[in-house]
C-alpha positions in Angstrom: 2.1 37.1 -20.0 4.7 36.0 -22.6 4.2 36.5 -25.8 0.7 36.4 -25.7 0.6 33.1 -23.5 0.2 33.9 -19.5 2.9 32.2 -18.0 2.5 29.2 -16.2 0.9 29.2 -12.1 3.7 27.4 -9.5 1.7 25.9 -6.8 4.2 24.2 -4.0 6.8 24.4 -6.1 5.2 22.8 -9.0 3.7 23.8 -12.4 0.0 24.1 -12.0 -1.8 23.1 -15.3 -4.7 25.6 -15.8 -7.0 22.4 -17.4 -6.0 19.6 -16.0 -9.0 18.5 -13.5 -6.3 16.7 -10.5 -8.9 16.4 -7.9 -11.0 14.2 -10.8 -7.9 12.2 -11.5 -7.5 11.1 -8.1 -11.0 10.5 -7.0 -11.7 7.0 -7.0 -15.0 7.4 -4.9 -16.5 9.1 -7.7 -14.9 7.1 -10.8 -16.5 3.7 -9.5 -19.7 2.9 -8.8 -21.6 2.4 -5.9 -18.2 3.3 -4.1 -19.5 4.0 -0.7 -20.7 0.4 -0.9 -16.9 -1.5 -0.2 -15.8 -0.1 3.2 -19.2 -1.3 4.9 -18.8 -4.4 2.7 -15.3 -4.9 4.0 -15.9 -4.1 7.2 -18.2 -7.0 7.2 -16.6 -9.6 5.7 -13.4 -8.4 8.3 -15.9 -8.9 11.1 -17.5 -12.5 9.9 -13.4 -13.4 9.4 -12.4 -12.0 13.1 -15.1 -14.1 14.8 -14.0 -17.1 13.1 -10.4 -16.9 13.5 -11.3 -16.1 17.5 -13.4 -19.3 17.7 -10.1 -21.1 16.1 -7.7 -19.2 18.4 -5.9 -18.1 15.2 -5.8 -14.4 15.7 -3.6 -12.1 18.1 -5.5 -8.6 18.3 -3.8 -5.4 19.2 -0.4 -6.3 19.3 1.6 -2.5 20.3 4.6 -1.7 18.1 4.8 1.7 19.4 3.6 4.3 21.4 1.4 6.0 19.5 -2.3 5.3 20.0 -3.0 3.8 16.6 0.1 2.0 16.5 -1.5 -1.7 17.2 -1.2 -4.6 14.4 -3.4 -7.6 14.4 -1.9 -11.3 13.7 -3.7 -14.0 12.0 -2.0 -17.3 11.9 -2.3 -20.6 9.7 -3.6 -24.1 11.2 0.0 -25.3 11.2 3.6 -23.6 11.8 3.9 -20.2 9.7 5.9 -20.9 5.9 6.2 -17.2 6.4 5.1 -13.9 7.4 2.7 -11.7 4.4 2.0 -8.0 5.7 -0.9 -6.0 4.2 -0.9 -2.1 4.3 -4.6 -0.8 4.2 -5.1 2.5 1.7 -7.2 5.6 2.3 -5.0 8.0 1.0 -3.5 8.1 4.6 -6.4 9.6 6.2 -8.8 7.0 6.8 -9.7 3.4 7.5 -8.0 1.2 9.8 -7.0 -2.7 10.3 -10.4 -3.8 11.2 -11.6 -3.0 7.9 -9.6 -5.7 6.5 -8.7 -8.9 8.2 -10.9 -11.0 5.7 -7.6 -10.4 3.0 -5.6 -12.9 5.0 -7.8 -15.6 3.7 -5.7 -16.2 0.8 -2.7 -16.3 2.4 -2.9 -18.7 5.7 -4.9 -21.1 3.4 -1.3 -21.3 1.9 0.2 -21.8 5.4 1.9 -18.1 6.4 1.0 -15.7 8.8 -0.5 -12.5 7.8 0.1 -9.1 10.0 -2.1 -6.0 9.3 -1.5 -2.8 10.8 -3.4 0.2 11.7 -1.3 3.5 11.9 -1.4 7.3 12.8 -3.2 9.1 10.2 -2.9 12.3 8.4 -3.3 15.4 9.5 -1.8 13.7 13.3 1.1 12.4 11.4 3.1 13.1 8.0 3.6 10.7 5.4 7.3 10.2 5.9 6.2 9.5 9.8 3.8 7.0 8.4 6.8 4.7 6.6 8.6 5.0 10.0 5.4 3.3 11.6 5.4 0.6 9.0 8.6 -0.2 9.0 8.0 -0.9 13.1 5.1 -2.6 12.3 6.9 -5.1 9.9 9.7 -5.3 12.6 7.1 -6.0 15.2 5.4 -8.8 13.3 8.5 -10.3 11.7 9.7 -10.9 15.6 6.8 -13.2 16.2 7.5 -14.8 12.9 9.8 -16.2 11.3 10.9 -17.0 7.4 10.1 -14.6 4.7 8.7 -11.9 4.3 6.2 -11.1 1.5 4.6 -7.4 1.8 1.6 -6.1 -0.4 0.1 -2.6 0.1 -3.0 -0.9 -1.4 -3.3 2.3 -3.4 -1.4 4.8 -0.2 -0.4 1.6 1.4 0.8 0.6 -1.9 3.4 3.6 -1.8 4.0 2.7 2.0 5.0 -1.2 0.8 7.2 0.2 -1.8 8.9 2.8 0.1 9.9 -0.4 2.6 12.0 -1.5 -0.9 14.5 1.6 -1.6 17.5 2.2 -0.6 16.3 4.3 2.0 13.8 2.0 3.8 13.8 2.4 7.5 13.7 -1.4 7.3 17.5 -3.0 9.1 19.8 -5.0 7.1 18.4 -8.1 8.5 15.0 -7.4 7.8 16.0 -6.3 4.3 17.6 -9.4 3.4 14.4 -11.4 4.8 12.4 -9.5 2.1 10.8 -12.3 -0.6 8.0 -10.1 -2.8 6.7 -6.9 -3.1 3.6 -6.0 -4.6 2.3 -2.1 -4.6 -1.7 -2.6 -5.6 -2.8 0.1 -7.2 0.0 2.3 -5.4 0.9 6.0 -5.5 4.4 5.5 -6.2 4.5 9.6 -7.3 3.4 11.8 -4.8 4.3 15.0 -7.1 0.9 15.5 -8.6 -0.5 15.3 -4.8 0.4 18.8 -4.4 -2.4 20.1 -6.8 -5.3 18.2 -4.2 -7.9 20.1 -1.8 -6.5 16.8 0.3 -3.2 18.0 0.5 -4.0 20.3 3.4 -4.0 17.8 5.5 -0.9 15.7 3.9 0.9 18.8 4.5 3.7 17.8 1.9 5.7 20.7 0.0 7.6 19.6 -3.0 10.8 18.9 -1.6 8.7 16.0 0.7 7.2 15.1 -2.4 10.2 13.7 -3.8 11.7 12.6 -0.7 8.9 10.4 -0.6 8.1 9.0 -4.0 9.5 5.4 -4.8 10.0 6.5 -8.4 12.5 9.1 -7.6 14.8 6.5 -5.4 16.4 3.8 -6.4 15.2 0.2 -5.1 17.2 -2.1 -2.6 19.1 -4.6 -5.0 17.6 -7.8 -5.7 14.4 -7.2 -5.0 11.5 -8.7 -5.8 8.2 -6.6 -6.7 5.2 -6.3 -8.9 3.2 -4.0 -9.4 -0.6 -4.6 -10.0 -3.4 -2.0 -10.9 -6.9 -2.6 -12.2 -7.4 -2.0 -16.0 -10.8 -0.6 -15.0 -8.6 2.4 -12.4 -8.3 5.8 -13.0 -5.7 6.4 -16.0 -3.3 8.4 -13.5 -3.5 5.2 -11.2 -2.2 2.9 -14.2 0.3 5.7 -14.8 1.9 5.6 -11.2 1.9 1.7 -11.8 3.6 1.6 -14.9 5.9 4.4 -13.6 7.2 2.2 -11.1 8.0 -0.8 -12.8 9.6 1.4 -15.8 11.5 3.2 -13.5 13.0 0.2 -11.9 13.4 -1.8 -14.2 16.8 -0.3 -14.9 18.2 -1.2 -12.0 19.3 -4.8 -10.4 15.7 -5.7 -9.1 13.0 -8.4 -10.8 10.3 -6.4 -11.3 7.2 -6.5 -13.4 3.5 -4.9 -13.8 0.1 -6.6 -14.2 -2.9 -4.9 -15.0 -5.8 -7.1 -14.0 -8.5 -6.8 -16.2 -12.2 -5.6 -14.8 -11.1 -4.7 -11.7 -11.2 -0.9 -10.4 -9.8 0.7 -7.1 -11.8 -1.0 -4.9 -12.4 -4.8 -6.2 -9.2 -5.2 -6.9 -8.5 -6.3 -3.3 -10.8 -9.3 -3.4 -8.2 -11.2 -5.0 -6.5 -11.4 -1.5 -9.4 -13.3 -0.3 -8.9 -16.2 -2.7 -6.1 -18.9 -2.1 -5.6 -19.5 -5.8 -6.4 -15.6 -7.8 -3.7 -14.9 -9.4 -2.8 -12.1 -7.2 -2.2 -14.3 -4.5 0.0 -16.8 -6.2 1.7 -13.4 -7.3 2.5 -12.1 -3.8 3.5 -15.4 -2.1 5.9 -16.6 -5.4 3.4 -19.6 -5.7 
């Protein structure tokens, strides 16, 4: 106590706040409706995709980019030669989902002529989140062997974070792969992972402050000359919009193009159907159409 005023709880390092509600200002399953709905809905749509794309002999399943058991990326391919290679990171706050839940969001994309890799990878609590980037970064080195051209990478909400931790200066990406880079856009990212460290679901993240910052995009400065944007629902969670607009802020100062849409009526979970559609915005966004 200080003067009256009890002095302030540090919780990993951090200043707790005795009324902010964190686990409310990350929970997207209770701030939109009928959320348990989308991942059996996705999953669905994934499936009725998967079976077409097999039919068409468009899609290479399971490809291994490491040892790890989850460490498998599917390919989708185009009717004609690839323009380029677009690599979708799947959310979940790194603790659930995998790729099957999501092959229906390389509609938009090969109906534009490029390839489209989505990877599964080793979860929390079986693997950090700085062991997480390293698995992306092989998963865009794996899929960007087996195509060529440009690369355009978009990530949701923790695979947002994972897309834009790809574009600092210290991506595990290699110089060759850097310089193959076209667009990056972090949807609905966590490009912040400070205010993680007051969450129930940080027990299994396991990150301590120092992590924290090793890991957030807004504390590191971006590879020069990229390209991103970042894009977050208008309808999202206000801390959501906040790590968006963070991001692009942030960078901004530095030599990178970078800008921030916020799409109006869409939430944490419809954002993604954008992907789905050749000509949404969003699309045209990520492939510099």
């Amino acid at each position: 106590m200080r003067n009256g005023v009890a002095a302030p709880v540090l919780q990993n390092g951090m200043v707790k706040s005795g009324t902010r509600n964190w686990e409310q200002a990350y929970s997207n399953v209770k701030h939109v409706v009928d959320s348990a709905s989308y991942p059996p809905l996705w999953h669905q749509k994934s499936s009725r995709f998967r079976e077409e794309l097999q039919a068409q002999n468009r899609l290479t399943a399971d490809v291994r980019y490491g040892s790890a058991e989850r460490n498998l990326l599917d390919l989708v391919l185009p009717q004609d030669q690839p323009r380029g290679l677009m690599v979708f990171v799947h959310g979940g706050y790194w603790l659930r989902f995998d790729k099957s839940y999501f092959t229906h969001l390389a509609q938009g994309a090969v109906a534009h002529g490029f390839a489209v890799a989505i990877p599964s990878y080793t979860l929390c609590p079986q693997a950090s989140i700085p062991q997480i980037t390293s698995e992306i970064a092989m998963a865009i080195i794996q899929a960007a062997s087996m195509v060529e051209g440009p690369l355009h990478l978009a990530g949701h909400s923790a695979g947002g974070h994972l897309v834009a931790r790809m574009a600092t200066t210290t991506t595990p990406l290699n110089r060759s792969l850097q310089q193959r880079l076209r667009k990056i856009v972090p949807i609905s990212a966590v490009t912040d992972l400070r205010p993680l460290l007051n969450l129930e679901m940080n027990k299994d993240f396991r990150l301590d402050l120092e992590q924290a910052r090793l890991e957030s995009p807004v504390l590191q400065e971006p590879l020069a000359g990229t390209d991103i944007t970042t894009w977050v629902g208008a309808e999202e969670l206000p801390e959501f919009v906040r790590q968006s607009q963070a991001l692009a802020n942030l960078w901004s100062g530095f030599d990178v193009r970078i800008d921030q849409v916020e799409e109006p009526d869409r939430h944490h979970m419809n954002i993604l159907d954008g992907l789905e559609q050749a000509d949404h915005p969003l699309m045209r966004k990520l492939l510099c159409l």
